[in-house]
Every structure is written in C-alpha cells, then in structure tokens.
C-alpha positions as CSV (number, residue, x, y, z in Angstrom):
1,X,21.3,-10.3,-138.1
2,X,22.3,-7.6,-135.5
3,X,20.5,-7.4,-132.3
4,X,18.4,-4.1,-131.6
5,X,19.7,-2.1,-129.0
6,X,17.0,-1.0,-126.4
7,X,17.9,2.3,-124.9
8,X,18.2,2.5,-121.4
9,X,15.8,5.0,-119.3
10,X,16.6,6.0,-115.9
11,X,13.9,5.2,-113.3
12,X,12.7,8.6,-111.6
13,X,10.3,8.1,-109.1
14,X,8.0,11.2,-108.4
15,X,7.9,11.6,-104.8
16,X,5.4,14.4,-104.6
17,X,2.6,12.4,-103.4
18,X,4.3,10.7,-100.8
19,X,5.5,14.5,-99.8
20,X,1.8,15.2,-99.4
21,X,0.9,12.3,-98.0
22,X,3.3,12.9,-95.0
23,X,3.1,16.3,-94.5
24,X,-0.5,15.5,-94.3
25,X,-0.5,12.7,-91.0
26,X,1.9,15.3,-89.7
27,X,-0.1,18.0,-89.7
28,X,-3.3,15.5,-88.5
29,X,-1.6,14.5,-85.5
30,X,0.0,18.3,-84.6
31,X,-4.1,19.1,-84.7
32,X,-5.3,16.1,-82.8
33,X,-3.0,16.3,-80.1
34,X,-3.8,17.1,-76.5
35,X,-1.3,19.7,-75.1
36,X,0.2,18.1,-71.8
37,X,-0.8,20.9,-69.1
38,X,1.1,21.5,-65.7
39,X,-0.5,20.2,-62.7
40,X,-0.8,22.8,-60.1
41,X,-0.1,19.9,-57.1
42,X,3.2,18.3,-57.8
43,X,3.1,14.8,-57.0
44,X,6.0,12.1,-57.0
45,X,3.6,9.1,-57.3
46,X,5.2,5.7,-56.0
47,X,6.8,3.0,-58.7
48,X,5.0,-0.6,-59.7
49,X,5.4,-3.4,-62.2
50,X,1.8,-3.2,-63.3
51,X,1.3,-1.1,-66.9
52,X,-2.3,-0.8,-67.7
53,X,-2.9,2.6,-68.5
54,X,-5.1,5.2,-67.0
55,X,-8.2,6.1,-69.9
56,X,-8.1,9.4,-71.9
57,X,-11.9,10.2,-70.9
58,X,-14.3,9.8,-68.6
59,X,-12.6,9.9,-65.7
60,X,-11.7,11.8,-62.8
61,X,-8.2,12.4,-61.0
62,X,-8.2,13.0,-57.5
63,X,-4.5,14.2,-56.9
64,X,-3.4,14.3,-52.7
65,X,0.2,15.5,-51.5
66,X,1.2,17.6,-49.2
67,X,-1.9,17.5,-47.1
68,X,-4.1,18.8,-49.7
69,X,-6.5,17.1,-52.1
70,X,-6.8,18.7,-55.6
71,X,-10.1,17.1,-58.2
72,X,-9.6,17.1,-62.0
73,X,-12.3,15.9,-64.6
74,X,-11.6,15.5,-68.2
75,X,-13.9,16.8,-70.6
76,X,-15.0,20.7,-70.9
77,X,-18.8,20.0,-71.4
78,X,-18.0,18.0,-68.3
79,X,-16.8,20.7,-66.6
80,X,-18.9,23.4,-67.7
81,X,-21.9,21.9,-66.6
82,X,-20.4,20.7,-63.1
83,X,-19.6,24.2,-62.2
84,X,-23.2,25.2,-63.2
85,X,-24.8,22.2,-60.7
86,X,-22.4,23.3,-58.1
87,X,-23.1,26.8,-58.5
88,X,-26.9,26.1,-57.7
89,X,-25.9,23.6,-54.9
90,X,-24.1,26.7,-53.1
91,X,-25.9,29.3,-53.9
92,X,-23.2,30.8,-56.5
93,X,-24.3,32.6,-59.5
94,X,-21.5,31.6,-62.2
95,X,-21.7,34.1,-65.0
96,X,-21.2,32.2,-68.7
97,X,-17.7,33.4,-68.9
98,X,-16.6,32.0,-65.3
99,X,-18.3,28.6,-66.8
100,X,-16.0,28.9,-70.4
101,X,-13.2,29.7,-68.2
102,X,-13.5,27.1,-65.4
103,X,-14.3,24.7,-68.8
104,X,-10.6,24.8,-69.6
105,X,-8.8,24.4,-66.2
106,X,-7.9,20.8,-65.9
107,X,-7.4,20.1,-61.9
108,X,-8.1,22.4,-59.2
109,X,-7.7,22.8,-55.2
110,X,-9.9,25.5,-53.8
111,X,-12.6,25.6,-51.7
112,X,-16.2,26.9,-53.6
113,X,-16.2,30.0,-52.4
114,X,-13.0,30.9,-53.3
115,X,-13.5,29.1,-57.3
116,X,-14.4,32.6,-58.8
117,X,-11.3,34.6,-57.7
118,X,-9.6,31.4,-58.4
119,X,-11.0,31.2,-62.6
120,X,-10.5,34.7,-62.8
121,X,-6.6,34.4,-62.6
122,X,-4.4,34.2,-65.6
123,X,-2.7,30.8,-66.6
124,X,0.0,32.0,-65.2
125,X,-0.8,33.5,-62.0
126,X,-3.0,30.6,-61.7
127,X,0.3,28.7,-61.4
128,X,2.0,30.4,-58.2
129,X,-1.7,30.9,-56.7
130,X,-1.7,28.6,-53.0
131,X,-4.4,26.5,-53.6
132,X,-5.5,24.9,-50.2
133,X,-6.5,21.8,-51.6
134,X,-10.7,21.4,-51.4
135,X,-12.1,20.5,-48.3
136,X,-13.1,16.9,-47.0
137,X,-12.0,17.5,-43.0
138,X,-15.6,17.4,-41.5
139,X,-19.1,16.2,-42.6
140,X,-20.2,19.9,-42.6
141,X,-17.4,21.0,-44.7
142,X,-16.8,17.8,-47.5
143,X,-16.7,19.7,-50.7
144,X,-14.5,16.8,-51.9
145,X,-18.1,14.5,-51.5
146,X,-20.2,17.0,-53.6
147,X,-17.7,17.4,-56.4
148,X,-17.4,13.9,-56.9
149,X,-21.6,13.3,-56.7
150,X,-21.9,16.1,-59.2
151,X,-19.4,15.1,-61.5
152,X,-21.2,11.6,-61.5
153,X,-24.9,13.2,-62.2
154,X,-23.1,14.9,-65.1
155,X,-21.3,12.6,-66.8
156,X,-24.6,10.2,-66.5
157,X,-26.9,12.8,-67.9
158,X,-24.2,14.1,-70.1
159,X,-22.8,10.7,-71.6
160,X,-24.6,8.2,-70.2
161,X,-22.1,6.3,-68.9
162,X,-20.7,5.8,-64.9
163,X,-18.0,8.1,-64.6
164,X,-14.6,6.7,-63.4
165,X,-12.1,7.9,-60.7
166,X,-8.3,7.9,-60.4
167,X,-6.0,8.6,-57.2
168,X,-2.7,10.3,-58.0
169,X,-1.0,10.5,-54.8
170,X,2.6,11.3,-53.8
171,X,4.7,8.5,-52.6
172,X,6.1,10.3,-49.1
173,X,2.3,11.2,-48.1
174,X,1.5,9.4,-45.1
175,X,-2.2,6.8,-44.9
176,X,-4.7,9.0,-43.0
177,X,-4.9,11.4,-46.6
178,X,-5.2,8.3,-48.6
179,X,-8.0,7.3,-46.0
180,X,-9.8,10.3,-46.5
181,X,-10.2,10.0,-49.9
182,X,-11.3,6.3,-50.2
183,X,-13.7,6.9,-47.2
184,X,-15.1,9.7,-49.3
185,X,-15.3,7.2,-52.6
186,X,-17.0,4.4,-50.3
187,X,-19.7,6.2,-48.8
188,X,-20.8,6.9,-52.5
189,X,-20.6,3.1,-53.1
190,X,-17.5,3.7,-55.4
191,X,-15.3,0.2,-54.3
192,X,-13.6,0.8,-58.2
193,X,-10.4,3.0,-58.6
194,X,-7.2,2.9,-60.4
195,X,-4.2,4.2,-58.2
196,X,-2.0,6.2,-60.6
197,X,1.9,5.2,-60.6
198,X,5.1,5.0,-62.4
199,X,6.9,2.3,-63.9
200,X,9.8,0.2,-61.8
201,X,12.6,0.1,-62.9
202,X,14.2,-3.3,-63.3
C-alpha cells in the first residue's frame, strides 16, 4: 500500500503584533522620559570609585564653582510653592505666571530680588544671563539658608517626607566655598548629604 503524501506548508509567522508591541514601549519611554536640561553653572565635579546614584526626586542640588553657589530642586509643585513662601518671606508679590515660569527652571543663581527679571528671560537668554550665584556671605544676607528652610517646609507639607540635599561642586574649587555650604546645611541640623561625582577611571 502506498504511503500518503502530506503536503508541506511554509511556516509564516505574523509579526504584526510584535510590530505594535514595540512601537508601543518605544513610544512609552519617548513620553516618560525626562529631557536632560543644561545647567547654567558648569561644573567639572572631581572622580571616585563609589557608584551609588544620586535619587530622581526629592532632592535638592546645591551646585558651587567659580565662587558662586547656584540651588536646584526637583519637582514643579515643589518649586511653585517655594517661590510663593519666599515671596511672602521678602515681601515679593509673585504674579501666577512668574510661579508657572519659575515652576520649570531647574537650578538657579540669583539673589531674590533679582528672581523676577531673572524668570522673565527666555530659555535662551536665560542661558548667557550672569547669574551671581545666591548669597550666603553674611548672616544678614544668607539667601542660601532661607531657600534651603523653605524648600524643607515644602516638601514636608507638600510630600510628607524630609527633603534631601546634594553638593555638586567643581573639582578646582578651593575648601572655604565647600565650607560655606556645609556650615549653612549644619546650622539646620542637616549632618546628611551626598557629594555628587564622576566615575574613576581604572
């Protein structure tokens, strides 16, 4: 008895599905990611061995090079309301669009009462605009205190959670900047920082 041949199929595989599937986490992680912006101080931070990286929220960044001390706080809620308690602490009426505008600018280095010609820049004139760094020289004049206060009132009321601080600094500054900056985090009773640096290379 002859054997039945069994035709041979080719094996397609429909590949639509796996199309949509990809163009799908592509399109997921275009929307989800956070654009890198510039920072306005330019700092060359010093290398180490230790990787354990700096947190996405909830912290602030205090940046210092060049003799000047720039403050950064993630979060635009954050940010908002900040500029709102600071306004009141000065006696600076912010309008609504100054707060949506100041919301979105990621580190700064002005003094107060040169924030509003400062917000109402352009990104890019805000770029080549000489910040002065904020002010922490004298007890009379230690914006740098007040910002960091406020920004930990906030982020209590706001998230309920202790807000967290970072120094960025550049590698070539010299001690008595860094020593500012500490001795402003210690009177607050803030022992806790990361120091922000890049990786050695072996």
């Amino acid at each position: 008895m002859a054997r039945i041949k069994v035709p041979r199929k080719s094996t397609a595989m429909d590949m639509t599905a796996m199309c949509d599937v990809a163009f799908l986490l592509l399109t997921f992680f275009i929307l989800t990611a956070k654009l890198r912006q510039e920072d306005p101080l330019h700092v060359d931070v010093p290398a180490s061995t230790t990787v354990i990286p700096v947190p996405d929220d909830n912290v602030a960044t205090l940046s210092v090079g060049k003799g000047k001390i720039f403050f950064g706080i993630e979060g635009t809620d954050i940010r908002e309301a900040l500029l709102d308690e600071m306004g009141k602490k000065y006696n600076i009426a912010f309008t609504p669009t100054e707060k949506k505008r100041f919301a979105v600018i990621p580190t700064f280095g002005v003094p107060i009462a040169q924030l509003q010609q400062y917000i109402a820049l352009d990104e890019e004139k805000r770029k080549t605009y000489p910040q002065p760094g904020i002010p922490v020289d004298t007890t009379e004049n230690n914006e740098l205190t007040n910002w960091i206060y406020e920004a930990r009132i906030v982020t209590r009321n706001l998230k309920n959670q202790e807000l967290r601080f970072a120094i960025k600094g550049d590698a070539r500054e010299e001690y008595p900047a860094y020593k500012k900056v500490v001795d402003v985090l210690q009177k607050q009773a803030i022992n806790k920082f990361s120091l922000i640096t890049s990786l050695k290379t072996q």
